[in-house]
N, CA and C of each residue as an Amber inpcrd file, in Angstrom:
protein
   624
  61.2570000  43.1730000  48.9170000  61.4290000  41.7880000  48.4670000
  62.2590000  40.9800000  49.4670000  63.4270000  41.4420000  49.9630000
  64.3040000  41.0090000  51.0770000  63.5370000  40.5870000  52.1840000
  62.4120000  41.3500000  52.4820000  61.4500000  40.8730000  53.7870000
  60.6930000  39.9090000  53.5680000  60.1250000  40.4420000  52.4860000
  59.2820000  38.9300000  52.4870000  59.9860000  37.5330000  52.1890000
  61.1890000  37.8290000  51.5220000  61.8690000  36.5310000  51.8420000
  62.1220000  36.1240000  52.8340000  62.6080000  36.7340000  53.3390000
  63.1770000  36.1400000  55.1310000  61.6240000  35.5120000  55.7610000
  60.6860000  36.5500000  55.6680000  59.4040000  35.5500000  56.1120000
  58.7660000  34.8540000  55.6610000  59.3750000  34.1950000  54.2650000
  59.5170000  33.5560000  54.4230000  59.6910000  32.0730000  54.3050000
  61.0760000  32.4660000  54.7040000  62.2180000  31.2150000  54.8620000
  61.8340000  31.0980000  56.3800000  61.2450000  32.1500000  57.4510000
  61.2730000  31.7680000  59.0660000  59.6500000  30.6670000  59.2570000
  58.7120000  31.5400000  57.8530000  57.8170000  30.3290000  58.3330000
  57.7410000  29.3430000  58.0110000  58.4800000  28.7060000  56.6790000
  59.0310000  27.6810000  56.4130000  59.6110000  26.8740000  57.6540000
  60.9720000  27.7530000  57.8940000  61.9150000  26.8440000  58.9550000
  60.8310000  26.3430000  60.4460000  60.0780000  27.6040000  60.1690000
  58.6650000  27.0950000  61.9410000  57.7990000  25.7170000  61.7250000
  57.5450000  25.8030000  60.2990000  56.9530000  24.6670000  60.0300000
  57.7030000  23.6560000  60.3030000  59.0310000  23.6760000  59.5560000
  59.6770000  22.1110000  59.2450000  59.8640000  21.8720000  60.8280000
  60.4180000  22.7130000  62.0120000  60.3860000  22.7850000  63.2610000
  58.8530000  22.0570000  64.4330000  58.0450000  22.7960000  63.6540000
  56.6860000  21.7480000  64.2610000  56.4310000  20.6820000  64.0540000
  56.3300000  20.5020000  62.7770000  56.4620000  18.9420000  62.2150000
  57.7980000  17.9270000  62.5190000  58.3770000  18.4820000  62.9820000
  59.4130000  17.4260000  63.6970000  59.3370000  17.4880000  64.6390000
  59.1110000  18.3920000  65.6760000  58.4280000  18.4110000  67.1790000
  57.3640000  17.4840000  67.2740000  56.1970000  17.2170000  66.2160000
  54.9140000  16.5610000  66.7220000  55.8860000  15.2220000  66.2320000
  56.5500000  14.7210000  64.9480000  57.2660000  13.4980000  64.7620000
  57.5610000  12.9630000  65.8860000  58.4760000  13.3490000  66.7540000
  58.9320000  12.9280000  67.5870000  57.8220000  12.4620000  68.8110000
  56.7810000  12.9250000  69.0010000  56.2050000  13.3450000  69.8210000
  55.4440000  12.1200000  69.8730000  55.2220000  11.4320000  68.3780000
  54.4680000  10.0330000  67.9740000  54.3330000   8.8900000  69.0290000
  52.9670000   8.3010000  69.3430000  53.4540000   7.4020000  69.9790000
  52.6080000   6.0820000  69.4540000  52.9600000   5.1350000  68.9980000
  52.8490000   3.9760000  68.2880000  52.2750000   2.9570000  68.7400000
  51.4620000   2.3240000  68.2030000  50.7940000   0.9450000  68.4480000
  51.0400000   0.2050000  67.6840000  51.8450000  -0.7440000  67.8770000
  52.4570000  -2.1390000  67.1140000  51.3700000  -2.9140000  66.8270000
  50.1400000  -3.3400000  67.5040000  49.1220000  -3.9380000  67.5010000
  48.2250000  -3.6310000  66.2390000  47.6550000  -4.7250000  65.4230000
  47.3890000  -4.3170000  64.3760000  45.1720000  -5.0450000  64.2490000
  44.3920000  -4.3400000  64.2000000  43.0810000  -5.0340000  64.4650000
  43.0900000  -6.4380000  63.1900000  42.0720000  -7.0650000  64.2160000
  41.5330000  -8.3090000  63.6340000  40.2390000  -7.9080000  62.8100000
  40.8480000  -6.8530000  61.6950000  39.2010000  -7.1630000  60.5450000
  38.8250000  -8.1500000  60.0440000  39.1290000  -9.4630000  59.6760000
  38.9860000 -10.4180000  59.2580000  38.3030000 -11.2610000  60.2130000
  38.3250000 -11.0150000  61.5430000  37.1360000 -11.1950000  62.2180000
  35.7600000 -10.7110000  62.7200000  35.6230000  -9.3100000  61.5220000
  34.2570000  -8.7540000  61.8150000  33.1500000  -9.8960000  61.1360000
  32.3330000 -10.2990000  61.5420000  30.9970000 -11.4000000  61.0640000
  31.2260000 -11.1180000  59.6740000  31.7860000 -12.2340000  58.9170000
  31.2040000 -12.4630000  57.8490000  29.5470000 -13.0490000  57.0410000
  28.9690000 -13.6180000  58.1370000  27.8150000 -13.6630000  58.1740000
  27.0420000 -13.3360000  59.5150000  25.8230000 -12.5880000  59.4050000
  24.8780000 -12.0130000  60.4690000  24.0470000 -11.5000000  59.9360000
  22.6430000 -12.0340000  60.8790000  21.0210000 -12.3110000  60.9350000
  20.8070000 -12.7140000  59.3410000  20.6980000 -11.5240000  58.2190000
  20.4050000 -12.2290000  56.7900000  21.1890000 -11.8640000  55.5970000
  22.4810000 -11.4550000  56.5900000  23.5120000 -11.0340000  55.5950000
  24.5260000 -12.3410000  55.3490000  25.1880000 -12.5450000  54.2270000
  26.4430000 -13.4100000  53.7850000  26.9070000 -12.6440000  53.1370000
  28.5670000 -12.5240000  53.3270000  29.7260000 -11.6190000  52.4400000
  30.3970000 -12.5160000  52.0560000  31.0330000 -11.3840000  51.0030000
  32.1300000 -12.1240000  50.1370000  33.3280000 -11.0010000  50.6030000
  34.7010000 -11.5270000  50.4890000  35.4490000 -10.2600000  50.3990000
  35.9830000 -10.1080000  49.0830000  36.5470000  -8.7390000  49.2390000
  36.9150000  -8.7040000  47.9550000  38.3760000  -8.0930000  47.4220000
  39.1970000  -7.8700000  46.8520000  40.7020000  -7.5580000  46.2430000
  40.7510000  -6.0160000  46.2620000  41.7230000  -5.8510000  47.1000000
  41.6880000  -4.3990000  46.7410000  43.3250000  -4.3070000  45.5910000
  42.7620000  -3.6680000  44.4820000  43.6390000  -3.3830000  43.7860000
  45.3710000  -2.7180000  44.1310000  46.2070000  -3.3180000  43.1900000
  47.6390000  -2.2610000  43.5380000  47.5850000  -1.3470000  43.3970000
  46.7330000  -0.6660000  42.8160000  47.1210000   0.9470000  42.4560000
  46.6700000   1.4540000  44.0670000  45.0190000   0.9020000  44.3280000
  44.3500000   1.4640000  45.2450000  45.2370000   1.1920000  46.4550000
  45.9750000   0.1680000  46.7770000  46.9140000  -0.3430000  47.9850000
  48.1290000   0.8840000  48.1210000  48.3060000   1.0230000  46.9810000
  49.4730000   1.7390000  46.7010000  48.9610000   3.7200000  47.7070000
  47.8470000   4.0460000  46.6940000  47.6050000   5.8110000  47.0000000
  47.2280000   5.1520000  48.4010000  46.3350000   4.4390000  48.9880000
  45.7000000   4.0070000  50.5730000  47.2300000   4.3960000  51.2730000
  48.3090000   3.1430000  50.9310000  48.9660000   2.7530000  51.7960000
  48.6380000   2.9190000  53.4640000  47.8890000   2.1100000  53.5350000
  47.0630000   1.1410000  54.6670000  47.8470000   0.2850000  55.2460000
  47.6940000   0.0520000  56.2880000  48.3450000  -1.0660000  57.3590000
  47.8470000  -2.2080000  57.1940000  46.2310000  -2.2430000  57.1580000
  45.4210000  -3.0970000  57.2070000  44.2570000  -2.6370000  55.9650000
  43.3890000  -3.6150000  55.4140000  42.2290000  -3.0870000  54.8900000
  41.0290000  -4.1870000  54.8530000  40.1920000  -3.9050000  54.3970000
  38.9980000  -5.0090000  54.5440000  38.0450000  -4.5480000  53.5950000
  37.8160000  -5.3310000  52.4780000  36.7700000  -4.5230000  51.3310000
  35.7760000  -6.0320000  50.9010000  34.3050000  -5.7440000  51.5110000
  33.9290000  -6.5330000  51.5250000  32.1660000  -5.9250000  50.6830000
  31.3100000  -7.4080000  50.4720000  29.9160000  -6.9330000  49.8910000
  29.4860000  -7.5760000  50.5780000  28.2080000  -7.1780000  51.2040000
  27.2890000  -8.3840000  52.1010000  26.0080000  -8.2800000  51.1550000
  25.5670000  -9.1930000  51.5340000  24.2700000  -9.5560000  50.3010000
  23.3400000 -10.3190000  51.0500000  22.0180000  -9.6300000  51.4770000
  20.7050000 -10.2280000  51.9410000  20.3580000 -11.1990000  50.8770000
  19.3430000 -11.9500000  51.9600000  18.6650000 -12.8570000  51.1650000
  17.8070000 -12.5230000  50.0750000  17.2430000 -11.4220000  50.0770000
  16.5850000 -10.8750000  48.7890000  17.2860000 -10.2100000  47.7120000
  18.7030000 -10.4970000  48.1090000  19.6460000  -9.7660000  46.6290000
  19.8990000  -8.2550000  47.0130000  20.2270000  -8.0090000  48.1250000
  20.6340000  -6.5610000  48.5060000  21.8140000  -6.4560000  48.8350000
  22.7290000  -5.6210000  48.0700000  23.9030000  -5.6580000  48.2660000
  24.5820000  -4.3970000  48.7330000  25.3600000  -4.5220000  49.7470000
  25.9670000  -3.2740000  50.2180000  27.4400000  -3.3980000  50.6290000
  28.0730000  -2.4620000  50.4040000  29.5130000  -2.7980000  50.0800000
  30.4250000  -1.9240000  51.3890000  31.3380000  -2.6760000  52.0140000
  32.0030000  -2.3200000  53.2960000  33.6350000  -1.9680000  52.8460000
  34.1450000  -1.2720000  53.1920000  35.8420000  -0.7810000  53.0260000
  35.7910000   0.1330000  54.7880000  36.9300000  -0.8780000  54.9310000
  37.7520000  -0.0240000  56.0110000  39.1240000  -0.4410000  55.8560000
  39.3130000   0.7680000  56.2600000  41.4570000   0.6360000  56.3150000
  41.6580000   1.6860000  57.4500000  43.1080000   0.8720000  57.8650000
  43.7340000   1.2760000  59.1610000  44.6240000   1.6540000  59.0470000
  45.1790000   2.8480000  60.0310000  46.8020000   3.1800000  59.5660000
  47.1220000   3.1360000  60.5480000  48.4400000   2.3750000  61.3430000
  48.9310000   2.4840000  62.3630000  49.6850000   3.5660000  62.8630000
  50.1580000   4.5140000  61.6640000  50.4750000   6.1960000  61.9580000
  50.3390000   6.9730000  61.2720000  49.8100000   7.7580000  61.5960000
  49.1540000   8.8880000  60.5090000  50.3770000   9.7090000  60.4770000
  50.9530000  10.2930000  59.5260000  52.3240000  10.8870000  59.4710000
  51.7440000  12.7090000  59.4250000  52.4640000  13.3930000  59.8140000
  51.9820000  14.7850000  60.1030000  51.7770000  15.3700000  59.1230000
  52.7870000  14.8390000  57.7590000  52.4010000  15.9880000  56.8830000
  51.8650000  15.1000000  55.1800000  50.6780000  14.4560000  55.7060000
  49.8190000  13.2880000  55.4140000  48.5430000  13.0860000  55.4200000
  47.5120000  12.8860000  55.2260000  45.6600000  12.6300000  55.3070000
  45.9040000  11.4360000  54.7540000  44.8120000  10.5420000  55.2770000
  44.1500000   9.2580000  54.7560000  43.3380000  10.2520000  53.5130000
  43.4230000   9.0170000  52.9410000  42.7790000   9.4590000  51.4800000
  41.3090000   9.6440000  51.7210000  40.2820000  10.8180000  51.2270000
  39.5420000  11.1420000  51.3670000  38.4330000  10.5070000  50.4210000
  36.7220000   9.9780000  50.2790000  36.2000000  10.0130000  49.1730000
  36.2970000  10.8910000  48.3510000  36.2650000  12.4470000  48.9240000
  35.8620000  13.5970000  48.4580000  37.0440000  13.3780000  46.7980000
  38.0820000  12.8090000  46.9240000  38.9230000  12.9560000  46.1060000
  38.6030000  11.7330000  44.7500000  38.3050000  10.6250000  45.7730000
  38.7260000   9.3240000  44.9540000  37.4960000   9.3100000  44.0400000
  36.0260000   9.4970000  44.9530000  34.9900000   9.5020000  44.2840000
  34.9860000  10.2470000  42.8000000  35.4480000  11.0670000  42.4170000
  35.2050000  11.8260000  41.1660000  36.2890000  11.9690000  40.6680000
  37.2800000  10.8900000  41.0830000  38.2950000  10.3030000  40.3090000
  38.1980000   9.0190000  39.5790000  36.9130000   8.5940000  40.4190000
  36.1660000   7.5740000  39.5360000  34.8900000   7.6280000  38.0900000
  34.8790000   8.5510000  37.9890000  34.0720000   9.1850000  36.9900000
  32.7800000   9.1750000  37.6970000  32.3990000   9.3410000  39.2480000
  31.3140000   9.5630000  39.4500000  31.3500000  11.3240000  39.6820000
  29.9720000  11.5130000  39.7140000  29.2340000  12.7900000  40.0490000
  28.7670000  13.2110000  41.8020000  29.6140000  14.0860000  41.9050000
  28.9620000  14.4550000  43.7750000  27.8610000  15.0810000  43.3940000
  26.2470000  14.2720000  43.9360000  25.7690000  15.2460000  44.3210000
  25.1940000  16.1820000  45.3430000  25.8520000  15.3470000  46.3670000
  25.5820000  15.9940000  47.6720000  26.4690000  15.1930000  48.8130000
  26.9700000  16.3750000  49.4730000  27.4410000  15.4780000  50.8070000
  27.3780000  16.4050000  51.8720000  27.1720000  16.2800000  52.9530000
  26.6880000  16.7640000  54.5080000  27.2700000  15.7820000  55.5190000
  27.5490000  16.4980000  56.7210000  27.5110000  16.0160000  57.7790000
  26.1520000  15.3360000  58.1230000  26.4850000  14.5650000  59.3550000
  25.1450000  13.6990000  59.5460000  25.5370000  12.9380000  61.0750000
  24.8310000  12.2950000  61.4530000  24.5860000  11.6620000  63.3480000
  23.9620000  10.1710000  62.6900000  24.4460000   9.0720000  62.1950000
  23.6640000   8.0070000  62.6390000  23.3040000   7.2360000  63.9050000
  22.1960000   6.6240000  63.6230000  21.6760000   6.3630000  64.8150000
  21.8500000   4.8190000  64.4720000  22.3770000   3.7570000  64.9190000
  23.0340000   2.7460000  64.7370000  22.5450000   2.2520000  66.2080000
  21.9330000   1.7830000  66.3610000  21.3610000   1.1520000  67.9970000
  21.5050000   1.8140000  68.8200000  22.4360000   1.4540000  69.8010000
  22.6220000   2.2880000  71.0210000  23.3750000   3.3150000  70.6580000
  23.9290000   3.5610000  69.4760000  25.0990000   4.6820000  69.9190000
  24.4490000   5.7590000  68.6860000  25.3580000   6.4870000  68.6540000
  24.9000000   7.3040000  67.3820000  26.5540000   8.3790000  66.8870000
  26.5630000   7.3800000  65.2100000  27.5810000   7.8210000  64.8320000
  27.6580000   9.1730000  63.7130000  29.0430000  10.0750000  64.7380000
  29.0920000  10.9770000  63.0810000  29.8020000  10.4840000  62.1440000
  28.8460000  11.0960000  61.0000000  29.7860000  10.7760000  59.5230000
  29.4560000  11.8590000  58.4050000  30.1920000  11.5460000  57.4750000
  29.4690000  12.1300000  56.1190000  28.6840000  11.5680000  55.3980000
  27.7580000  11.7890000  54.7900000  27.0700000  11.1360000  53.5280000
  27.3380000  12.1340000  52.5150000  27.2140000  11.0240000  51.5160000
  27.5210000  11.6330000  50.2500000  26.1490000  10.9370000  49.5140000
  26.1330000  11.9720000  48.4130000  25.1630000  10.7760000  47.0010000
  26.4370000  11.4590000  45.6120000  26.2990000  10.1860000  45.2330000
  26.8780000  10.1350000  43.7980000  25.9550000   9.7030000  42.4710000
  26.4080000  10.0110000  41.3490000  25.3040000  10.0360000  40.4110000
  26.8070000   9.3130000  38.8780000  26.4790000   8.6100000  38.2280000
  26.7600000   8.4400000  36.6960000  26.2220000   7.1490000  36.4010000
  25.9390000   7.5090000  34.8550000  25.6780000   6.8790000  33.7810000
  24.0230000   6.1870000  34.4500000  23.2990000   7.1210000  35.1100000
  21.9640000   6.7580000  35.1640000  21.9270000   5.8870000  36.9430000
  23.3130000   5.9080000  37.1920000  22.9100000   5.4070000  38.8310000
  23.1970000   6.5980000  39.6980000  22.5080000   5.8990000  41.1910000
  22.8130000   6.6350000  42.3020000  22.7800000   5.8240000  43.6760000
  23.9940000   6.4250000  44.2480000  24.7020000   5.5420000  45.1770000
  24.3900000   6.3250000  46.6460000  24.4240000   5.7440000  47.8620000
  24.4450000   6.4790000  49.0590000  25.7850000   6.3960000  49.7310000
  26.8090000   6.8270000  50.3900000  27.8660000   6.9190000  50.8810000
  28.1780000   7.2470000  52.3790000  28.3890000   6.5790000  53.4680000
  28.2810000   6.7590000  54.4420000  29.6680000   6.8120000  55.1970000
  30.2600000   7.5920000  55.7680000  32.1850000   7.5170000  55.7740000
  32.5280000   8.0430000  56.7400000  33.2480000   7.5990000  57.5960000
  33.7110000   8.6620000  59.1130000  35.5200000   7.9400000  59.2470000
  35.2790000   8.5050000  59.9760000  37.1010000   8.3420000  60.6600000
  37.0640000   8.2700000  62.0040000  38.1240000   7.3230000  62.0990000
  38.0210000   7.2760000  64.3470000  39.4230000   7.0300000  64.3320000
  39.6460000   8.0700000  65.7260000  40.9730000   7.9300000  65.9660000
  40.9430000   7.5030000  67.4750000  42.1410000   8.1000000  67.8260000
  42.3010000   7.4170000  69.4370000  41.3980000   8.2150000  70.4150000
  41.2120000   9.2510000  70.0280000  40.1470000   9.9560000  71.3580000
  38.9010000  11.0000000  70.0760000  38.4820000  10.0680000  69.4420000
  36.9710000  10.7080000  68.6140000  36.6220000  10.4420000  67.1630000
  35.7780000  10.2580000  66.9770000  35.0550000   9.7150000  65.3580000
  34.6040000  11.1620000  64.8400000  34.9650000  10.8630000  63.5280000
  34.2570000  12.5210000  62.9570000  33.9420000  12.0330000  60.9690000
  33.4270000  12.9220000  60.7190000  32.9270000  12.5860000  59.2000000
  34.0860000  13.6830000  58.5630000  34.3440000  14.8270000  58.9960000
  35.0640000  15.0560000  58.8700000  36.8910000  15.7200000  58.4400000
  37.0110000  15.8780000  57.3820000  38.4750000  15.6950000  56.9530000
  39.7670000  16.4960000  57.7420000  39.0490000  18.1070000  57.4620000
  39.4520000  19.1300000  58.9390000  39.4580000  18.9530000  60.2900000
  38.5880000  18.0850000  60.4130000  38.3440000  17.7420000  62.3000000
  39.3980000  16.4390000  62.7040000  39.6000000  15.5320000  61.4450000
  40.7230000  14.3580000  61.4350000  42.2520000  14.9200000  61.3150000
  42.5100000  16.2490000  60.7030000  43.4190000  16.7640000  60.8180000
  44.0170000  17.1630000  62.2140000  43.1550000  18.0770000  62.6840000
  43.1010000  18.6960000  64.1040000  42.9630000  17.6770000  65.0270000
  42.5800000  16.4670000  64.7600000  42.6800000  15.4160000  65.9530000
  43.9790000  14.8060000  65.9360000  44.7730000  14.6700000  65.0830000
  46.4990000  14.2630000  64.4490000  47.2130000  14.9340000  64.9570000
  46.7720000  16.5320000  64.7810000  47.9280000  17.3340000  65.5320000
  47.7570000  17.2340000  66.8810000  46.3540000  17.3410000  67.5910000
  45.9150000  17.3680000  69.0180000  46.6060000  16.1430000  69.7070000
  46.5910000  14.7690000  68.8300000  46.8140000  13.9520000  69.5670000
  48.4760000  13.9670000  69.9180000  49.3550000  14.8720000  68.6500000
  50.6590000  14.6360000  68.3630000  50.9050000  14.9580000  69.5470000
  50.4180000  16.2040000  69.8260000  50.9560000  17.1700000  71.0260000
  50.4520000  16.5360000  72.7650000  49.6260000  16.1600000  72.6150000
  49.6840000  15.5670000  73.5510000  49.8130000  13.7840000  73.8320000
  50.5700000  13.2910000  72.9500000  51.5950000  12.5780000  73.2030000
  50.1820000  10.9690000  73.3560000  49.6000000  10.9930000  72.2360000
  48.5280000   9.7190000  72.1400000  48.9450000   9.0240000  71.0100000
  48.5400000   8.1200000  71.0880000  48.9170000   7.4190000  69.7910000
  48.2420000   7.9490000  68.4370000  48.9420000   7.6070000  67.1400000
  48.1060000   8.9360000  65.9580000  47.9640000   7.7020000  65.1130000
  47.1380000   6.8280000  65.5910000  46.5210000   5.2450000  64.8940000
  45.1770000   6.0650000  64.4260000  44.6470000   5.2750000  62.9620000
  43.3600000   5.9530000  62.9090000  42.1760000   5.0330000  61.9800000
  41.2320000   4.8540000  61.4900000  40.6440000   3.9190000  60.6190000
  39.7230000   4.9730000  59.8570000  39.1470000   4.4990000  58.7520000
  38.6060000   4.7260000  58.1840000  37.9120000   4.0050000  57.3830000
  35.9390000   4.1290000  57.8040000  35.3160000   3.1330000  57.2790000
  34.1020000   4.0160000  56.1840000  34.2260000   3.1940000  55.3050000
  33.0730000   3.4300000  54.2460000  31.8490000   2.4480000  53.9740000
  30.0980000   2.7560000  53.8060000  29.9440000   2.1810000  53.9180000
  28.9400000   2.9730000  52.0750000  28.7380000   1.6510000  51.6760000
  28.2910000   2.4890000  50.2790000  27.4060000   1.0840000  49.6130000
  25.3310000   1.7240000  49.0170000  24.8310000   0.7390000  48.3780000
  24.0460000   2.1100000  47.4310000  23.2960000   1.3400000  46.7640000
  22.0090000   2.0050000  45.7150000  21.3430000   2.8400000  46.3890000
  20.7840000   3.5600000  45.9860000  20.2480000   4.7550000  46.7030000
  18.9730000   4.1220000  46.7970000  18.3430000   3.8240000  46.3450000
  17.1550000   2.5600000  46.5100000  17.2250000   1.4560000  47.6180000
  18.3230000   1.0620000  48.2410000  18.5150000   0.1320000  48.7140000
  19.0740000   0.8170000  49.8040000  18.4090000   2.1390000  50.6940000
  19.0880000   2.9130000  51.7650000  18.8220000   2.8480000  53.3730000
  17.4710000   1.7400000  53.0160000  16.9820000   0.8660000  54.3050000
  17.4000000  -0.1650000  54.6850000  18.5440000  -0.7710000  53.7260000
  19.1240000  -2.1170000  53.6050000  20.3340000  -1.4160000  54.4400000
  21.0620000  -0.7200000  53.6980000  22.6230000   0.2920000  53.7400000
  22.2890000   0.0330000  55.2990000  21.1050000   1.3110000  56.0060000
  21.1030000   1.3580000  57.6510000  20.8710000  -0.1210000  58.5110000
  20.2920000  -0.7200000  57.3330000  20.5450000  -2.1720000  58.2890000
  21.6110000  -2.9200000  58.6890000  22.5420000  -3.0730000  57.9720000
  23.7200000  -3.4750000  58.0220000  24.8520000  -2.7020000  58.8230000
  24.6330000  -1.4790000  58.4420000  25.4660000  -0.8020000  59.4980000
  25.0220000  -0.8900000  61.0950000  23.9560000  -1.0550000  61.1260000
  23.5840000  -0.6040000  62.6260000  23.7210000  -2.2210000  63.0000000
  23.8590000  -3.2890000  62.4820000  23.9580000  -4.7310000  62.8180000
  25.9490000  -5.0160000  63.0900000  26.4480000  -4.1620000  61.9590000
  27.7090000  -4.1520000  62.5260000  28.6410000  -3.3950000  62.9980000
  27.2420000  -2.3100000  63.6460000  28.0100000  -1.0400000  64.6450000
  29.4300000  -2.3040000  65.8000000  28.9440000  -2.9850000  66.3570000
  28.7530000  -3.3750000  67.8760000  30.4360000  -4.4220000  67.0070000
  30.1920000  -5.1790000  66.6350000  31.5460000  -5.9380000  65.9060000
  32.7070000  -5.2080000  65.4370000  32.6490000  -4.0630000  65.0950000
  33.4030000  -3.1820000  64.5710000  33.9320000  -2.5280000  65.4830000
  32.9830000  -1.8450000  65.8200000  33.8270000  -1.0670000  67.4500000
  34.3060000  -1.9340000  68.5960000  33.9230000  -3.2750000  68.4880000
  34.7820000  -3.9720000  69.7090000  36.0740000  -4.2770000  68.6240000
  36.1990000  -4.7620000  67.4320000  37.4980000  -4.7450000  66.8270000
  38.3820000  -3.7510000  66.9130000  38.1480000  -2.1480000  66.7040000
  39.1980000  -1.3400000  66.3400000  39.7190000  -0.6320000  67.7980000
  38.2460000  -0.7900000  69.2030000  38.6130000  -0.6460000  70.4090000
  39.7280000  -1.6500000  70.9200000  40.1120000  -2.5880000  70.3620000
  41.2970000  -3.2700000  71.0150000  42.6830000  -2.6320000  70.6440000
  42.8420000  -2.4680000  69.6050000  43.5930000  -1.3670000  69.3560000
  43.7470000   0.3700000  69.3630000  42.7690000   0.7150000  70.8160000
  42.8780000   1.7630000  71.0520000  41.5070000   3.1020000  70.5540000
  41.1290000   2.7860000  69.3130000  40.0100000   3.4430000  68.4580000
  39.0270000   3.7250000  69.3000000  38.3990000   4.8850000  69.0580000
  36.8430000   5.2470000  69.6140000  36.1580000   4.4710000  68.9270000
């Protein structure tokens, strides 16, 4: 019993020791992106934005956020959230769907890695589908930090510590993009129209 205490209280003390090694190690961007200048309107989209709640401000605690619906001319609506953190703290994650989603009384029923193909570039992410009370939603979600985009949650971890240690800034975003599962030709339209606005926004502040 004596041994395994001591090991541990040593891997305890190694931990609290790393995590204040990478703390220190932080290196910061004061600079905060201009989401409020991604196109509110483009080709046959018009948005509205929209309130992100205190509770939700509160678990986010976000630097920045942007929660918006764009709506084609034929009544297609697809709904945008991104939030920024200017430091990801070591012993910390941006809040995941995986969590919030079926904290909302929806149903996972599937989520995978995935490669969109968004014009010229081609982004990773996750998709998800969700299911209640007779709907179904498509979910499209990645993370970008200072040196790589990933869908993710383990690979956003390992990019926090990677970056700690080698001394990059540990700024990071996280965008969601989410419509009707019916409406999943609309969803890729919009994203791939505001690949190019988005990534010149969060690239000024450093972001892949």
């Amino acid at each position: 019993m004596v041994i395994r205490a001591l090991i541990a209280i040593l891997i305890l003390g190694s931990s609290g020791l790393y995590a204040s090694m990478l703390g220190r190690g932080r290196v910061l961007v004061t600079q905060l992106p201009a989401l409020d200048q991604l196109p509110a309107e483009i080709a046959d989209w018009r948005s509205q934005d929209l309130e992100t709640s205190d509770v939700t401000a509160r678990v986010l605690d976000a630097d920045r956020t942007l929660h918006r619906v764009y709506r084609r001319i034929d009544g297609v609506d697809v709904y945008l959230f991104v939030a920024y953190f200017a430091d990801q703290q070591v012993n910390s994650q941006i809040h995941s769907p995986r969590n919030c989603i079926p904290g909302g009384g929806w149903r996972v029923h599937s989520l995978e890695k995935c490669v969109l193909p968004l014009g010229g570039s081609r982004q990773p992410a996750a998709h998800m589908q969700i299911h209640r009370k007779g709907q179904s939603q498509n979910i499209f979600y990645w993370f970008t930090t200072h040196s790589s985009e990933t869908g993710n949650e383990y690979a956003l971890k390992w990019e926090q510590v990677k970056n700690s240690i080698l001394r990059r800034p540990s700024n990071a975003a996280f965008i969601r993009y989410s419509a009707p599962t019916a409406d999943s030709s609309a969803l890729h339209e919009l994203m791939t129209l505001l690949d190019a606005p988005l990534t010149r926004i969060l690239g000024e502040v450093g972001l892949q």
